[in-house]
SEFI-753263 format. One record per residue: residue in three letters; y negated, x negated, z of N, C-alpha, C in turn; residue number from 1. Coordinates in pm, whole numbers, plus 32768, in hexadecimal, padded with zeros to 4 digits. Layout:
<node ALA,<Y,X,Z>,<Y,X,Z>,<Y,X,Z>,NUM> ...
***
This chain:
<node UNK,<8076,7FAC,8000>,<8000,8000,8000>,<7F83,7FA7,8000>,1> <node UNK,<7F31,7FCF,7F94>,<7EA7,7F97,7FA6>,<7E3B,7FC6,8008>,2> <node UNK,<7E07,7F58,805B>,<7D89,7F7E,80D7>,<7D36,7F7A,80A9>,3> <node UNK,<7CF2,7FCF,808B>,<7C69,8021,803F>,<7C14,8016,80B4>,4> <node UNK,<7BAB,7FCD,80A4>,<7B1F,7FB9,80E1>,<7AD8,8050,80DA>,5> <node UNK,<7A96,8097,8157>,<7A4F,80D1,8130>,<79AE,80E8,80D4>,6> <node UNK,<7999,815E,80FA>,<7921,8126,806B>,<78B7,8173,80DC>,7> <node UNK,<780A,8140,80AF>,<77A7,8169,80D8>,<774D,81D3,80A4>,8> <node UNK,<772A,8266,80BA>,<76B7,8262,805F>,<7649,8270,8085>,9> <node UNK,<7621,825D,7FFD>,<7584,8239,8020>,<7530,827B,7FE2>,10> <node UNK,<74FD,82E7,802D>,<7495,833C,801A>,<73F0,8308,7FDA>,11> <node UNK,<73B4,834F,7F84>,<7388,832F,7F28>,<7384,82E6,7EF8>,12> <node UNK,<731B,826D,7F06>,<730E,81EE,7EE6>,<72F2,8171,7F4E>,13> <node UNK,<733F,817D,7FAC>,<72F9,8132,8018>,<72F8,80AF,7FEB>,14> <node UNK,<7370,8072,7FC2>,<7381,7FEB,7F96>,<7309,7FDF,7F28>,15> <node UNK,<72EE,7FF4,7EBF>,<72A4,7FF6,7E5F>,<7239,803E,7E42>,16> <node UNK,<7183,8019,7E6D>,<7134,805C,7E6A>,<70ED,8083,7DDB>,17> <node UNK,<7138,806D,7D7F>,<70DD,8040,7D1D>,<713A,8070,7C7B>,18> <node UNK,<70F6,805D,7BFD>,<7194,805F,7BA9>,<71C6,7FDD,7B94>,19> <node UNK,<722B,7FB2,7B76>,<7263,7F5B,7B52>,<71F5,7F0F,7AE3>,20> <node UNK,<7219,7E8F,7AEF>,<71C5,7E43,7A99>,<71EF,7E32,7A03>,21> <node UNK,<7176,7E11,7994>,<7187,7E62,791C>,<7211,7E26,78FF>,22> <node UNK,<724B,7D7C,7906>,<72B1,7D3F,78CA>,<7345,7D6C,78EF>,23> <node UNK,<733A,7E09,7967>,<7391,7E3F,7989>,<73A7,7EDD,7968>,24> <node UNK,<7316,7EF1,7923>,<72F9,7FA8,78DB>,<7357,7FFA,78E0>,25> <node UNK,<73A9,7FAE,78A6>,<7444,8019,7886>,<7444,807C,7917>,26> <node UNK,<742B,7FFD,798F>,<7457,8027,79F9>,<7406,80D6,7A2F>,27> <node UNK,<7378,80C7,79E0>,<7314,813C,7A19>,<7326,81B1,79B8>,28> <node UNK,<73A8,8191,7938>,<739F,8215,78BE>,<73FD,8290,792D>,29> <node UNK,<73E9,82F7,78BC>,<7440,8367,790A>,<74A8,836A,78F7>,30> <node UNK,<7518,8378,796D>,<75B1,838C,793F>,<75E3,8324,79C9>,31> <node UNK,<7644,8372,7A10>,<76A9,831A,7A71>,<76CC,829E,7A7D>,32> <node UNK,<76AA,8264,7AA2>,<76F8,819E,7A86>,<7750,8180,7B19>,33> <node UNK,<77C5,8150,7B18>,<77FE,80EE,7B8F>,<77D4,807E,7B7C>,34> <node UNK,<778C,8012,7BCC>,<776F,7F97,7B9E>,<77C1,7F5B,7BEA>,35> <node UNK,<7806,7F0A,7BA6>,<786D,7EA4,7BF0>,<783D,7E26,7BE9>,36> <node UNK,<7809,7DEA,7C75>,<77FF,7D6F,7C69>,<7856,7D12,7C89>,37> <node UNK,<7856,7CAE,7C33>,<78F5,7C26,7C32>,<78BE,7BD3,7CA2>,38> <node UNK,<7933,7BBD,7CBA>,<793C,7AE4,7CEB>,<791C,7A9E,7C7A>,39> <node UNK,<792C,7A42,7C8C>,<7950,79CA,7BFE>,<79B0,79D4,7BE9>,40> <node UNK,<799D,79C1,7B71>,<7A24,79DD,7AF5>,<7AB4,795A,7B17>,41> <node UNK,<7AB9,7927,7B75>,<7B27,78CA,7B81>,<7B59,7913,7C2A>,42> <node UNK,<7B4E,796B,7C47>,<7B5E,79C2,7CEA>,<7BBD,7A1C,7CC9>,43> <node UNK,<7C28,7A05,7D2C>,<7CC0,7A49,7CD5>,<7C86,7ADC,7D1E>,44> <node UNK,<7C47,7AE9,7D7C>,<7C01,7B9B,7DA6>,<7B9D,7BBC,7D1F>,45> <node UNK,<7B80,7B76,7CD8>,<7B1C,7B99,7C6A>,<7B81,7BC4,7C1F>,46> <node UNK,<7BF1,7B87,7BE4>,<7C45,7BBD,7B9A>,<7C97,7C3E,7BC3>,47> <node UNK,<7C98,7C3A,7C4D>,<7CD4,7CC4,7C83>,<7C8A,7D27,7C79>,48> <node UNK,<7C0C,7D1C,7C8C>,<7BC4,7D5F,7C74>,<7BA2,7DC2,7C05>,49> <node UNK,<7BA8,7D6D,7B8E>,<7BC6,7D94,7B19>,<7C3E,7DDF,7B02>,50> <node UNK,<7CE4,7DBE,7B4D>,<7D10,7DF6,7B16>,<7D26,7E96,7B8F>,51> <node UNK,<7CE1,7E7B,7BD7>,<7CFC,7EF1,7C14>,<7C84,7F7D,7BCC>,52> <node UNK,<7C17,7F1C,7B78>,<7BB6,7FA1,7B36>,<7BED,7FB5,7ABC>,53> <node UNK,<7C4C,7F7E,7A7C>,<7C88,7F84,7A3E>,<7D06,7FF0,7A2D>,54> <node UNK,<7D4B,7FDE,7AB4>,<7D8A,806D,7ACD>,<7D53,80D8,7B10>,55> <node UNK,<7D02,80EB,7B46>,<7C7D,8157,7B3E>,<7C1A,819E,7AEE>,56> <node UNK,<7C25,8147,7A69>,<7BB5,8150,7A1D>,<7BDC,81F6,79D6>,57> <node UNK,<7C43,821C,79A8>,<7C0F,82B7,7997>,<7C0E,8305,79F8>,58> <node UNK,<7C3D,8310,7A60>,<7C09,8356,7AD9>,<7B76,833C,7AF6>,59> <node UNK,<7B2D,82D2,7AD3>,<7ABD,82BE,7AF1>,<7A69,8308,7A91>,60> <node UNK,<7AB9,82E0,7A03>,<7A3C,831B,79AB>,<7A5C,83B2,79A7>,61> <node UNK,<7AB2,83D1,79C9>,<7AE2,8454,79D8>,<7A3A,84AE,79FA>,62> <node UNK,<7A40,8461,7A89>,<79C5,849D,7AFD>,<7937,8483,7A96>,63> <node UNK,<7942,8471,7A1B>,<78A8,8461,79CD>,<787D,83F0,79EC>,64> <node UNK,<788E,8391,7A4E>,<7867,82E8,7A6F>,<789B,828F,79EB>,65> <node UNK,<7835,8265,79C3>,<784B,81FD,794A>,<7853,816B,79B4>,66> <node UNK,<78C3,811F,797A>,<78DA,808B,79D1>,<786E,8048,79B5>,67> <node UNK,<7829,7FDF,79E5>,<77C4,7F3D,79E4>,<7831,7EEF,7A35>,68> <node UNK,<7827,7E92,7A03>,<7846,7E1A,7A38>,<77DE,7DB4,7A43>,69> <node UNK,<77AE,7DB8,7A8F>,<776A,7D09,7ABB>,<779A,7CA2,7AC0>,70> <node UNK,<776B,7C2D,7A89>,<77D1,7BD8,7A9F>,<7761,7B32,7AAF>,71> <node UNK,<7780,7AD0,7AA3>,<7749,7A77,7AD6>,<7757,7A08,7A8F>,72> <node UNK,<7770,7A3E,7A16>,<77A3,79CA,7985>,<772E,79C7,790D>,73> <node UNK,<7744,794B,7915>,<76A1,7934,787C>,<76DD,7959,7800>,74> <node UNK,<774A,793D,77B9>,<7767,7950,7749>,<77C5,79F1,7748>,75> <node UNK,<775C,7A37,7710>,<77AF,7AC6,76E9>,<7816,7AC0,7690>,76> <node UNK,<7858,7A82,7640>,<78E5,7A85,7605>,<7937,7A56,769A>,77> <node UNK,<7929,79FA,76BC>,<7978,79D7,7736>,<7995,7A2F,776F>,78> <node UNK,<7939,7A90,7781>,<7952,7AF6,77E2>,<7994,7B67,77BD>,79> <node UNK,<7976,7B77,7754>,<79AE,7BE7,7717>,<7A6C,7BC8,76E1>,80> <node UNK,<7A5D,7B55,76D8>,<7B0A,7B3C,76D9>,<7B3D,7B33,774B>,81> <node UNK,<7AEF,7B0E,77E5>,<7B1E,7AF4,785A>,<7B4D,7B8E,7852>,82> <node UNK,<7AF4,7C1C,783C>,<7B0F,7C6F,7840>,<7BB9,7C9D,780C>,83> <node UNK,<7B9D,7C92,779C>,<7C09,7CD0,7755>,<7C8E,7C7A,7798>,84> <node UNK,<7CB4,7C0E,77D3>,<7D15,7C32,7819>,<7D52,7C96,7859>,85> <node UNK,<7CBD,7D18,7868>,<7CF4,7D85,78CB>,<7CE6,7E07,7881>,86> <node UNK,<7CDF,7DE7,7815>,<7CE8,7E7D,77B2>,<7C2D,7E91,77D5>,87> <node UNK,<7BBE,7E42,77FC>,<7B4B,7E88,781E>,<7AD8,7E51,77D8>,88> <node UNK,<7ACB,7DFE,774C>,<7A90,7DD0,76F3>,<7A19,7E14,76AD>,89> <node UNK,<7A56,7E9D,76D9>,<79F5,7F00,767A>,<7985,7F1F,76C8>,90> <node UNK,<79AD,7F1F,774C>,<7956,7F6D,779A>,<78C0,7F03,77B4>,91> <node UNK,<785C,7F40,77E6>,<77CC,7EF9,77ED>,<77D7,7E92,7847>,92> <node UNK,<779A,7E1A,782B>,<7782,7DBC,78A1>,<76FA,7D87,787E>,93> <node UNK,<76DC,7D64,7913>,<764B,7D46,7930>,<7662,7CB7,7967>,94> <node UNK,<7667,7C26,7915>,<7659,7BB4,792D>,<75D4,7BAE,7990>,95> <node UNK,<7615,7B50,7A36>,<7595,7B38,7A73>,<759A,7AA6,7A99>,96> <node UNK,<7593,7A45,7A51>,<75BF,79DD,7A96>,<756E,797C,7B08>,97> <node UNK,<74EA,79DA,7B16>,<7473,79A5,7B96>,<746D,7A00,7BD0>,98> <node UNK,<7505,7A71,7BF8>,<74FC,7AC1,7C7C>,<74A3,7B08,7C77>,99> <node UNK,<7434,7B4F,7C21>,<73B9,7B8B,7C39>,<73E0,7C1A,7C56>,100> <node UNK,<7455,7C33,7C19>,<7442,7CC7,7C41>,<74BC,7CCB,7CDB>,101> <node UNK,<7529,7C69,7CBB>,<755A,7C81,7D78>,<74DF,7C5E,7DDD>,102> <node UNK,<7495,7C08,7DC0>,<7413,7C06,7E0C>,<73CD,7C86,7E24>,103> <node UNK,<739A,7CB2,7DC5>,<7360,7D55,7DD3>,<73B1,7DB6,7DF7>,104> <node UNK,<7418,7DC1,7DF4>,<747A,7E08,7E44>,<74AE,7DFF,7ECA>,105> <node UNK,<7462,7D90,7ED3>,<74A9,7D3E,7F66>,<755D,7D1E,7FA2>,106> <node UNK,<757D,7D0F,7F28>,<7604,7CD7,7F2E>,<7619,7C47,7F79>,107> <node UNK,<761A,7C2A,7FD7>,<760C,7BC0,8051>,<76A1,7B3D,8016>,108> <node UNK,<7667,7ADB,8009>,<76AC,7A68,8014>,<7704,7A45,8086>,109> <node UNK,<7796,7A26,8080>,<77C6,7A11,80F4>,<77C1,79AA,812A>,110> <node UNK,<77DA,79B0,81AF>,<7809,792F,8208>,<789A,78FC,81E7>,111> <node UNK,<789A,78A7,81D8>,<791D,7837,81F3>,<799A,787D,8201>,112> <node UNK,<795C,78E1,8270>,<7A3A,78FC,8287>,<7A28,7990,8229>,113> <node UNK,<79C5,79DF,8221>,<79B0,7A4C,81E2>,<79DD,7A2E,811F>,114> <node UNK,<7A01,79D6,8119>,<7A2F,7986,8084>,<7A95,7957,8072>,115> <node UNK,<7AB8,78F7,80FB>,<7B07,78B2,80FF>,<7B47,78AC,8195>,116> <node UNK,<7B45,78FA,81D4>,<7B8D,790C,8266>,<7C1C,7932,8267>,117> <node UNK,<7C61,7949,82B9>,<7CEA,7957,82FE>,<7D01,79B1,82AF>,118> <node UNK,<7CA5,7A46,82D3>,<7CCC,7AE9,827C>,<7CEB,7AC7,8228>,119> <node UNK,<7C68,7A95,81E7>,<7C61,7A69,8141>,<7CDE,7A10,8121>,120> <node UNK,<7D0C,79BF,8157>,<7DA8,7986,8111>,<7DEF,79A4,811C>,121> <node UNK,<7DFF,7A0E,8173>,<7E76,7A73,816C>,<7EA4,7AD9,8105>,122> <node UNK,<7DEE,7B07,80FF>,<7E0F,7B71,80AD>,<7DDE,7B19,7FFB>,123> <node UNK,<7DDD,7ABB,8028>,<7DED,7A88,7F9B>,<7E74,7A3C,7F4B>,124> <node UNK,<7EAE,7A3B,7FA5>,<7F71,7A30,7F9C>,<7F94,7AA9,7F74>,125> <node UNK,<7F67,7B07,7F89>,<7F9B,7B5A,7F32>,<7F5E,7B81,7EC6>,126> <node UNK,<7EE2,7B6F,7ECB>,<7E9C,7B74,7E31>,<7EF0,7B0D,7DDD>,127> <node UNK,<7ED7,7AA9,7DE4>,<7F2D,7A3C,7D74>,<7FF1,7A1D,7D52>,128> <node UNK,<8028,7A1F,7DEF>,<80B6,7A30,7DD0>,<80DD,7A8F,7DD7>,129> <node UNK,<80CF,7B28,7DFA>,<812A,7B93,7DD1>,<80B8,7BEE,7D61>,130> <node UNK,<8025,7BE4,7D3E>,<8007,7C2C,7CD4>,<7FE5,7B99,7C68>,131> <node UNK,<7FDD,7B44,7C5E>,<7FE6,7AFE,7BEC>,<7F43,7AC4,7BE5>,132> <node UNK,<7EF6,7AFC,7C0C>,<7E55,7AB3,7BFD>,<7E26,7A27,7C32>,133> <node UNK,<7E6F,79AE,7BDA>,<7E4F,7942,7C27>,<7DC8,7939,7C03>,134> <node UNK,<7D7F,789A,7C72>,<7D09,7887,7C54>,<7D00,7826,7BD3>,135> <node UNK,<7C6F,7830,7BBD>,<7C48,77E8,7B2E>,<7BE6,778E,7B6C>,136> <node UNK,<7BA8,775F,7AE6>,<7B0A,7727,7B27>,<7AA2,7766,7B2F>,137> <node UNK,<7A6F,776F,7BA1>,<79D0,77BB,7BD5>,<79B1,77B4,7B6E>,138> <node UNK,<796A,781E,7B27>,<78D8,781E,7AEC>,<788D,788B,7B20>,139> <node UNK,<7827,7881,7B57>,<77EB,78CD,7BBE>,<77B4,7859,7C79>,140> <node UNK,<777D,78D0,7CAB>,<7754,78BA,7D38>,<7802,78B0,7D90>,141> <node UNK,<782F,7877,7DAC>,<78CC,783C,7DFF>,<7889,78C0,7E95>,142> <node UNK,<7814,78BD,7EA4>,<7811,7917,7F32>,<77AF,79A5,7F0C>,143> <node UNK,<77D1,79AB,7EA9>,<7791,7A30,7E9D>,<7802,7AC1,7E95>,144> <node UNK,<77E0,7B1A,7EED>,<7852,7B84,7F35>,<7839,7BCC,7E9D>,145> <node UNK,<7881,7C4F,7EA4>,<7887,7C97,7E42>,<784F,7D2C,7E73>,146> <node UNK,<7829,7DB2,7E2F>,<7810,7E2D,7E53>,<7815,7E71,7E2E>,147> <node UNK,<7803,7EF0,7E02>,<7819,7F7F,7D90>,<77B7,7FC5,7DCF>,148> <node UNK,<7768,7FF2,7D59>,<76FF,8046,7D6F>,<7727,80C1,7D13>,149> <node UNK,<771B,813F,7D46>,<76E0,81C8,7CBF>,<767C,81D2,7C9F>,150> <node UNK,<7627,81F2,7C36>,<75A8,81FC,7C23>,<759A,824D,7BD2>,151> <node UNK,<7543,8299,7BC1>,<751C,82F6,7B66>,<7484,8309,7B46>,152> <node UNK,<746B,82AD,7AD3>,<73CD,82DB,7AA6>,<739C,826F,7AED>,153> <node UNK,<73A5,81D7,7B2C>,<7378,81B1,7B93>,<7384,81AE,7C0D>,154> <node UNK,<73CF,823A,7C5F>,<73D0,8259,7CD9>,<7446,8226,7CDA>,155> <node UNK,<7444,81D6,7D61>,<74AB,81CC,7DC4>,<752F,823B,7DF5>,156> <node UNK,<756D,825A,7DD2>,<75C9,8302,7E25>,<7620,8282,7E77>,157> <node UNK,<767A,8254,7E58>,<76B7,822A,7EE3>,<76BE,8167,7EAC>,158> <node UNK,<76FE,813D,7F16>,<770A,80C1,7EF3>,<778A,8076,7F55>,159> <node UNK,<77A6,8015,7F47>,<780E,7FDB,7F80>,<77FA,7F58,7F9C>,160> <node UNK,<7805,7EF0,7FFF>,<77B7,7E53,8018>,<784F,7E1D,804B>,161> <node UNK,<7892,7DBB,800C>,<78D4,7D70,8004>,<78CD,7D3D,80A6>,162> <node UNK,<791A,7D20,80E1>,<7914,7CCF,8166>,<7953,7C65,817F>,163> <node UNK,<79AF,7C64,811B>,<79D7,7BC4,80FA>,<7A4D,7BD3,808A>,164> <node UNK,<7A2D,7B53,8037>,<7A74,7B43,7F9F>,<7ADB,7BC4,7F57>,165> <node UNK,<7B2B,7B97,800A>,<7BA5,7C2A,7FD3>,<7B94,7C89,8008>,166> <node UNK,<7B14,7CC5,8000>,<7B1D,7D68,8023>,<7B63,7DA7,7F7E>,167> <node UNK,<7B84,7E35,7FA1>,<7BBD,7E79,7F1C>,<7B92,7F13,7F51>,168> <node UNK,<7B3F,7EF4,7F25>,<7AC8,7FA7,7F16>,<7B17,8037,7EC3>,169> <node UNK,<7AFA,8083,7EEC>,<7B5A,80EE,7E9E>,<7AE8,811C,7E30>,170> <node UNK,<7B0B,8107,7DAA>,<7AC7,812E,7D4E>,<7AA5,81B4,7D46>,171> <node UNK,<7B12,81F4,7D21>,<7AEC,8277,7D02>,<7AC5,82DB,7D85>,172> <node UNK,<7AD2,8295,7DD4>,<7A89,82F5,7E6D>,<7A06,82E8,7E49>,173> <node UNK,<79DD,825C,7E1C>,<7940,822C,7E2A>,<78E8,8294,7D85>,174> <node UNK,<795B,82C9,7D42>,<7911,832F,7CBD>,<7909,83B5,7CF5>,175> <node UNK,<7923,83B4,7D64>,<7917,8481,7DBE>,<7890,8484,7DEF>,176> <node UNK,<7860,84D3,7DC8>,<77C4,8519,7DFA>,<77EF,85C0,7E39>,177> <node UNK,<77DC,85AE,7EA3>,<7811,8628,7EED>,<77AB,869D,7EB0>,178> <node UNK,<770B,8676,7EC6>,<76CE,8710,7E8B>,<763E,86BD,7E5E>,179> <node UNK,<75F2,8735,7E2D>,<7589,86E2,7DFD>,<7529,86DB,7E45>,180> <node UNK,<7507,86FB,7EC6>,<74DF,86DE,7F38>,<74FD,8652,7F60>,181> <node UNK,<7587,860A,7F64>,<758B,8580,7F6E>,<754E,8535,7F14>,182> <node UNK,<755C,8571,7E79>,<7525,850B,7E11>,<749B,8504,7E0B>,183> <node UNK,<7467,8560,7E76>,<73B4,858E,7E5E>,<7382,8567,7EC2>,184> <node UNK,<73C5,8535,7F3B>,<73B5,84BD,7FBD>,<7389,8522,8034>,185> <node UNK,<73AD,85D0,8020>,<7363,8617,8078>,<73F0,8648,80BC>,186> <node UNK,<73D0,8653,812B>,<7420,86AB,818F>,<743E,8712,8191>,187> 
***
């Protein structure tokens, strides 16, 4: 059984006062987005990652949430083949490789054991010898956590903050908008 991190939400826009900046637009058009933000592309949880939105991904798009991937790689072919290892090539990605938007999101850099601690090698023995995601070479921030945001139009609806390397967030919980009172930040 997979241990699914819970998820946060986040009523209107608290994290984000503002719209997204223009080199991220996509992010402020209309229409549902999950934004998935990566590790570096050599982080066998980055690859899990992938393949766990990967087996989510029509349940997700099911819920009207179109996937983003963030990712932390300069060369977009690179990335886009890192993708397609996971059947997810097609879908949008938003290259950030100076952190600007986990910065504006406040996606928090970890500490030492939050990356690389006890949990973390535990539950990374099973990421690599019983699901297959060994590590590669970093390309990316080595301590930058990962997160999932919903967004719609700009707004914030819920979000999810990584607490260390191997958290595993439940996707398609994080595409449920209970009413539109939550999505409208009112009580």
């Amino acid at each position: 059984m997979v241990e699914r991190s819970p998820s946060t939400s986040v009523r209107g826009n608290s994290v984000l006062n503002q719209p997204f900046p223009e080199k991220f637009d996509l992010l402020n058009q209309p229409g549902r987005r999950l934004l998935v933000f990566l590790r570096h592309s050599g982080c066998p949880f980055c690859k899990q990652t992938l393949g766990d939105v990967a087996a989510a991904r029509a349940e997700i798009e099911s819920s009207g949430a179109k996937i983003v991937l963030v990712h932390m790689m300069d060369d977009r072919d690179q990335a886009k083949s890192f993708f397609a290892r996971y059947g997810l090539d097609e879908l949008e990605a938003l290259p950030d490789p100076d952190q600007e938007l986990y910065t504006l999101l406040e996606i928090k850099k970890g500490r030492l054991s939050e990356y690389l601690g006890p949990a973390v090698w535990l539950k990374g023995a099973v990421c690599t010898l019983w699901e297959g995601h060994s590590p590669g070479m970093p390309q990316g921030d080595v301590s930058q956590l990962g997160g999932v945001f919903l967004i719609e139009g700009g707004e914030v609806l819920k979000s999810h903050f990584c607490k260390t390397s191997a958290d595993r967030p439940d996707y398609v919980e994080l595409t449920k908008v209970d009413s539109i009172s939550q999505r409208r930040g009112s009580d």
